[in-house]
N, C-alpha and C positions, 0 to 999 in steps of 0.2 A: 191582509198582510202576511208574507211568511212567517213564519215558525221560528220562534229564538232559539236556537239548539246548544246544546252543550256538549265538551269533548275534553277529557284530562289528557295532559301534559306532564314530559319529562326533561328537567333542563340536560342539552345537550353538550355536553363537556368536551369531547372531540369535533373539531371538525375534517372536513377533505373527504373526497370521493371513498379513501378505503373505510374511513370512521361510519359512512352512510353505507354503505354496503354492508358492515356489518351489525350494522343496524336493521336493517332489511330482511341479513338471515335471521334476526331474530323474531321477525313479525311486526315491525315498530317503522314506520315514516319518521322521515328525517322533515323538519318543519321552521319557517322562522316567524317571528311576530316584529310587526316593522310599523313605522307611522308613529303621526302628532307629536312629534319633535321628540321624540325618545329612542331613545340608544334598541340596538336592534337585541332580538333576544332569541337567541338560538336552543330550539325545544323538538321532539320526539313526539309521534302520539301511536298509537296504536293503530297496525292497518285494517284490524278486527272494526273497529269504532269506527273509524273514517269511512272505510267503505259502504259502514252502513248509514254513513249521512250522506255519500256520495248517492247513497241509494234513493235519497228520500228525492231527487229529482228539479231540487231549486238549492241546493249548497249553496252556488253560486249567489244567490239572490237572499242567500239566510243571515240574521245576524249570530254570532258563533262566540260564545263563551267558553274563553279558552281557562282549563283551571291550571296552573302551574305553581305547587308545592301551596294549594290551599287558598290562594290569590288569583281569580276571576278577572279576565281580560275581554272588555267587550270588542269583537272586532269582523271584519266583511272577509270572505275568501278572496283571494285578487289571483292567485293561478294555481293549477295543479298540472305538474308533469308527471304523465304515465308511460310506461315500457310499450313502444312502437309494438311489440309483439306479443306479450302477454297482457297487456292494458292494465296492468297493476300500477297502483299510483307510488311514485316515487318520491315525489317532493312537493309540501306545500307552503304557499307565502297567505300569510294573514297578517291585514291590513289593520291597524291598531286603532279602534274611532271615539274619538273626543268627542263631545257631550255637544248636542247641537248638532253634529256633523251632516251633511251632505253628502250623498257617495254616486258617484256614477256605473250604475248596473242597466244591464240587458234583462226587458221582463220581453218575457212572449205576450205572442197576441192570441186570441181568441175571435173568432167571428162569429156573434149571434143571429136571430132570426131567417139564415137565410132559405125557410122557407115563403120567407114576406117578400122574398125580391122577383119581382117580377121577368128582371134580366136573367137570373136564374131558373125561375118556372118554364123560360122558353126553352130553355138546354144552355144556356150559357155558362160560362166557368170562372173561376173566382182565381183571377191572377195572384198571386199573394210575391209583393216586392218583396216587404219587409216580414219577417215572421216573427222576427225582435223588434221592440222601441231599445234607440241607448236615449236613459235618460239620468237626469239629477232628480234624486228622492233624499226627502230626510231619512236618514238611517233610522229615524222610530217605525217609520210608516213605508215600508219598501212593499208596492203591490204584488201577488201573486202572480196576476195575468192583466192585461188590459181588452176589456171586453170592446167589442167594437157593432156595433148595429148594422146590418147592410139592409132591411127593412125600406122598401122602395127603390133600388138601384136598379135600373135599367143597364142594359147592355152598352156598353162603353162610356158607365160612368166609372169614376178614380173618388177612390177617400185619400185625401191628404190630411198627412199631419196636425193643419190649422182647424181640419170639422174634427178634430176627438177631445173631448173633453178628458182633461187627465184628470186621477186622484191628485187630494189636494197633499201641496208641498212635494210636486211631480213637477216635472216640466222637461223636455226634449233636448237634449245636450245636443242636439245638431240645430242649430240658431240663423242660418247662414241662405237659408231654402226653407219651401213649402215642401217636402220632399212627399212622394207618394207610397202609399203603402200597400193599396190590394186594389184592382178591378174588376167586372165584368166584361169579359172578354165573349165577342163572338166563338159558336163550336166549327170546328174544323170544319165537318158537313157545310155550316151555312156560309163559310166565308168560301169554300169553293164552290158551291151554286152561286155567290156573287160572282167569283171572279169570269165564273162561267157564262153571266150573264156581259158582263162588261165588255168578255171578248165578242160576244154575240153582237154586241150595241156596235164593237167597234166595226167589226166585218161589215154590219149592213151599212153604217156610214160609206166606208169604202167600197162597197159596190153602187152605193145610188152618187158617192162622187164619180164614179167610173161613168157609168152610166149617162151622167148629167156631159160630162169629157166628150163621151161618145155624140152627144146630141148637138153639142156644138161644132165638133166638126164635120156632121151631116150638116149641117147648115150652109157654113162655109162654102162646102163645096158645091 
């Protein structure tokens, strides 16, 4: 499970584009905390602190206790806008989670064993659809990664969705399809020595139909 990370807060008293700006020269993210039927609450945190959760590589996936004036808010990141040019983060929304809650996040995947795949041992390659799951997790239990086994896959086999076993209180927010998420793919080499061969198959057809042409109207005549 990720990491419950922690981050103090200052209630933000100003708002509009000059109030965050000035906020910014001072070192401070403008931020709001929103969700579970509660009035929205507009707060500040430090872009020292944030960047260095930003750092840790799963924010997005963390549950985040926000502290504001001494009073602990448990709640999921839901976006962060950064400057197109300096990639300094400008603004962040966190999502406010009620007890029990459910949160739809993106975990990466991870591919084990594939030295057991024998599609792989041949020189094949591991198509990767999905490199994310979106799914529904209990917000106590949100996994770090979802490991996946390719252990036996042969060359143009497909893992879908329905062979991965998720952690429990996980399950796949796309309902709708078996949708596919990585396969073993023939390598370039071997698919153009097929296709090289195919053409070959097809030319000698076409000359012993020729051929065969030819023989009937020696006949004929």
């Amino acid at each position: 499970m990720s990491d419950q990370l922690t981050i103090s807060a200052e209630p933000r008293e100003r708002a509009g584009k000059g109030a965050s700006r000035a906020l910014r020269r001072e070192g401070r993210v403008p931020a709001v905390i929103y969700g579970d039927k509660k009035e929205a609450v507009a707060i500040h945190v430090e872009a020292r602190a944030l960047n260095k959760l930003l750092g840790t590589g799963h924010f997005m996936n963390s549950l985040i206790q926000v502290e504001v004036n001494g009073v602990k808010t448990r709640t999921l990141p839901k976006d962060v806008a950064f400057d197109p040019v300096s990639d300094r983060p400008l603004h962040v929304d966190f999502f406010r989670l009620a007890k029990g809650a459910k949160v739809q996040v993106n975990i990466p995947v991870v591919f084990i064993n594939q030295e057991d795949s024998p599609g792989l041992k041949r020189g094949g390659v591991m198509n990767v659809v999905r490199h994310e799951l979106d799914l529904m997790c209990d917000a106590d239990h949100i996994p770090d990664q979802i490991e996946i086994d390719v252990t036996g896959l042969e060359i143009g086999d497909s893992i879908h969705i329905s062979s991965i076993t998720l952690p429990k209180g996980a399950e796949s927010a796309i309902t709708d399809r078996d949708f596919t998420i990585a396969g073993v793919t023939a390598p370039s080499a071997l698919k153009s020595s097929d296709d090289e061969a195919a053409e070959d198959d097809a030319a000698d057809e076409t000359e012993v139909t020729e051929q065969d042409a030819d023989t009937v109207e020696g006949e004929d005549s």
